[in-house]
N, C-alpha and C positions, 0 to 999 in steps of 0.2 A: 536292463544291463545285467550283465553279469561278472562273479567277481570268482575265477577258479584259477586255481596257480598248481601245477603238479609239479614236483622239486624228489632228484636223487642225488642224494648224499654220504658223508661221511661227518658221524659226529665227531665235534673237535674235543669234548670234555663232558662228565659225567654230565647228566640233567641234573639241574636244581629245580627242588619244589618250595612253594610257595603258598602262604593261606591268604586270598583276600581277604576285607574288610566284614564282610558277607559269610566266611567261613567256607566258602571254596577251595579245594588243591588248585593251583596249576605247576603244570611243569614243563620248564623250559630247556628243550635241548637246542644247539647253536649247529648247523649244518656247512660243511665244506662243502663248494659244488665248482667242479672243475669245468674249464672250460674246452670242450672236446678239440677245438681247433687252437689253443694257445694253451699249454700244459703249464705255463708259468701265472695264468690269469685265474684268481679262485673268488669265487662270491660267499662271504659268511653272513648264513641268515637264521635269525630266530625261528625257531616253530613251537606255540605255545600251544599245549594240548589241555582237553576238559575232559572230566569227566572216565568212564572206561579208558579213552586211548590215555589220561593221563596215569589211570594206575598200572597200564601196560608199559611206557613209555619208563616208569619211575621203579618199575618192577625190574625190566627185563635191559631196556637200554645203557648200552656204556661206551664209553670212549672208543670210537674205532670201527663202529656197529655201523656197517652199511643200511640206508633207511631210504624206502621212497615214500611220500607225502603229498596228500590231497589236501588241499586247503581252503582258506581266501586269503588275501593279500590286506594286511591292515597298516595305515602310517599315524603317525603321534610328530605333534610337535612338541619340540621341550627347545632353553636357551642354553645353552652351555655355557662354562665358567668365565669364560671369553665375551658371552653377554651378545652373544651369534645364534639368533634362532634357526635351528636345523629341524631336518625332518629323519626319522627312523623309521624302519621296515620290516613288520615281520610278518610271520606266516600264520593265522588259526586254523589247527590242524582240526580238520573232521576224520581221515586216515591214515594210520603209520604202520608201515611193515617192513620188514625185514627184506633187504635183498642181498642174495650170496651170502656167501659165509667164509672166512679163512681157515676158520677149521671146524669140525665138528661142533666143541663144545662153544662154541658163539652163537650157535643157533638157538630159537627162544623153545625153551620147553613149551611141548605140549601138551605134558598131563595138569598142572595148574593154571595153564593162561583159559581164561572163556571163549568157546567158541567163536565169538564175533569178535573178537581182539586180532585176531591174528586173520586177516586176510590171505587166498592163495593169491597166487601171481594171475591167474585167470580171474579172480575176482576183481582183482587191482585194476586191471587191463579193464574192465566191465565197469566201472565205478568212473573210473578216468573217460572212457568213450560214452558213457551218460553228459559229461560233466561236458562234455566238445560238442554234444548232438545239443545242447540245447544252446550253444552258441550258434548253431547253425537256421535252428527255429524262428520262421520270421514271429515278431510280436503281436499278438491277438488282442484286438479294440478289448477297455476292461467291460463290456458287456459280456462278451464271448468266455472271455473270464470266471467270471461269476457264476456262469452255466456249467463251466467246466466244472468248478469248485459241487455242486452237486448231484 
């Protein structure tokens, strides 16, 4: 199986970062994503970043930053105050970049970001059609596998 979600949006609110237990960053920005056939229909979704995309994300990202995102899709259960166990939704982001811009200065510099922080659009597009092609790959017996592997 496989688990890939690719999501374009619009952040709602700065990213907040975060240290695990472990002494981890993460940072979480919260995505608006509109629904192309009901302009009144909008889905908000976490996308927790590690690692490079989280220093890029925690760097460069802010309220209003149009972002598309490769990911997986992860759920958590928790009870709410109500004593109703629900389930929640977010994204772990392995990609985030930049799309469009409303003005100039929105755009992420690129004399301090590292070169692999910042994906082009044709990269994006290359990442994303990886990520579809192997959904499309029928599954190899895990002997075939193992061969592969060296």
């Amino acid at each position: 199986m496989l688990n890939v979600i690719i999501l374009a949006g619009n952040a709602v609110a700065d990213p907040v970062t975060r240290t695990t237990q472990t002494g981890k960053n993460i940072t979480t920005v919260r995505l608006a994503i509109n629904n192309p056939l009901n302009d009144e229909e909008v889905l908000y979704i976490d996308v927790d970043t590690w690692d490079k995309q989280q220093e890029f994300v925690q760097k460069y990202v802010k309220k209003g930053n149009s972002l598309s995102v490769v990911g997986r899709l992860k759920s958590r259960e928790y009870t709410g105050s109500d004593n109703i166990k629900r389930t929640a939704f977010s994204v772990v982001c392995e990609r985030v970049n930049f799309i469009g811009s409303k003005k100039k200065s929105d755009a992420a510099p690129t004399e301090d970001v590292a070169t692999d922080s910042v994906m082009s659009d044709a990269d994006f597009a290359a990442t994303a059609a990886k990520a579809m092609a192997k959904l499309k790959k029928p599954a190899q017996p895990v002997a075939a596998q193992q061969d592969a592997d060296f």
